[in-house]
C-alpha positions in Angstrom: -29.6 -69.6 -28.3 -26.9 -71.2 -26.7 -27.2 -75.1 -25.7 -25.8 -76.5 -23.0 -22.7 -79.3 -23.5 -23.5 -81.1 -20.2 -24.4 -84.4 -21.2 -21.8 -84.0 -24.3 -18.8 -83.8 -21.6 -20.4 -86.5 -19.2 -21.3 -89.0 -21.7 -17.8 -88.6 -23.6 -16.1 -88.8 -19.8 -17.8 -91.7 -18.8 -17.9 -93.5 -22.5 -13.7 -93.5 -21.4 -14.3 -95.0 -18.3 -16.6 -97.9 -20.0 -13.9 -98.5 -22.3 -11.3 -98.5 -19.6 -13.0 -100.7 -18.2 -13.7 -103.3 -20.9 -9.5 -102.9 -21.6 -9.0 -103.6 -18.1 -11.2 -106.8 -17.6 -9.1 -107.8 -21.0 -5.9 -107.8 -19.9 -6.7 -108.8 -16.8 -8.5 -111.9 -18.3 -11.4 -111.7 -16.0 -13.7 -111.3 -19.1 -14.1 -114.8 -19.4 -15.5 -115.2 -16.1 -17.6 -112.1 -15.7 -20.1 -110.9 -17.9 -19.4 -107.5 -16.5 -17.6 -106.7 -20.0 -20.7 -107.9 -22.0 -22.9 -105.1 -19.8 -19.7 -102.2 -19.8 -19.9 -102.7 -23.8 -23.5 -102.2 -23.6 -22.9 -99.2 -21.2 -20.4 -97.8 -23.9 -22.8 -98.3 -27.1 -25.1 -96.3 -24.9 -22.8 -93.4 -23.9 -21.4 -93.8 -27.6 -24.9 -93.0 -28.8 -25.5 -90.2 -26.3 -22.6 -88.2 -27.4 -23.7 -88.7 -31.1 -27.2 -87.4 -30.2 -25.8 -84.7 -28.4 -23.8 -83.6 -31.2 -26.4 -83.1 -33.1 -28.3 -81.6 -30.7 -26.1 -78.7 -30.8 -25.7 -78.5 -34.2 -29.3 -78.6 -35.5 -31.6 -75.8 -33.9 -34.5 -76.7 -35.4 -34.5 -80.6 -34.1 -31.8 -80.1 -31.3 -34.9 -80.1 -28.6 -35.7 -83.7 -29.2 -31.9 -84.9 -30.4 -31.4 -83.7 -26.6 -34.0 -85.1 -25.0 -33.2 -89.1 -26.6 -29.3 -88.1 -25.8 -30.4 -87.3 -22.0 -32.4 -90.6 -22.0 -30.3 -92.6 -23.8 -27.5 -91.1 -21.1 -29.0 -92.3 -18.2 -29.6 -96.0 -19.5 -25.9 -95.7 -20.4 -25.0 -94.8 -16.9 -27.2 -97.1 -15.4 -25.8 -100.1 -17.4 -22.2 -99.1 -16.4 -23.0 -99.3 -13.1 -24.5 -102.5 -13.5 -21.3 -103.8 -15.0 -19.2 -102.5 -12.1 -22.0 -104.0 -9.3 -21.4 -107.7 -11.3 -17.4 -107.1 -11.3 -17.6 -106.5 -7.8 -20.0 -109.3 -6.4 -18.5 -111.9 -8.9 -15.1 -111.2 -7.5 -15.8 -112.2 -3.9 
């Protein structure tokens, strides 16, 4: 049976985006006033994990069910941390 790679391609798009992110607020040196790079690193250990469960997922039939299930949860914290981090970079930039 074939698996579905949907939260493999979101959580390895978005896992970019984190880490553009935390480049970004680097260079830019708005890192040291904004914890939004603390919570985008979070978001990116997250997504990071997610792939890596999702990975697995679709190489290992007999556990892939529940490998899928943590990578789907584990997605959605990630995504819901990055957008943290970008809701702090915008209201601490006011």
């Amino acid at each position: 049976m074939q698996r579905p790679t949907h939260i493999l391609n979101a959580a390895s798009n978005l896992l970019g985006i984190a880490l553009l992110i935390i480049a970004g607020l680097n260079v830019s040196h708005i890192a040291d006033k904004s914890f939004a790079d603390e919570i985008a690193w979070i978001a990116a250990v997250c997504l990071a994990g997610s792939c890596l469960l999702s990975y697995l997922a679709l190489r290992h039939e007999r556990r892939g069910a529940v490998a899928e299930l943590w990578a789907d949860r584990i997605f959605l914290a990630g995504l819901a941390t990055l957008i943290g981090s970008i809701v702090v970079l915008a209201i601490g930039n006011r």
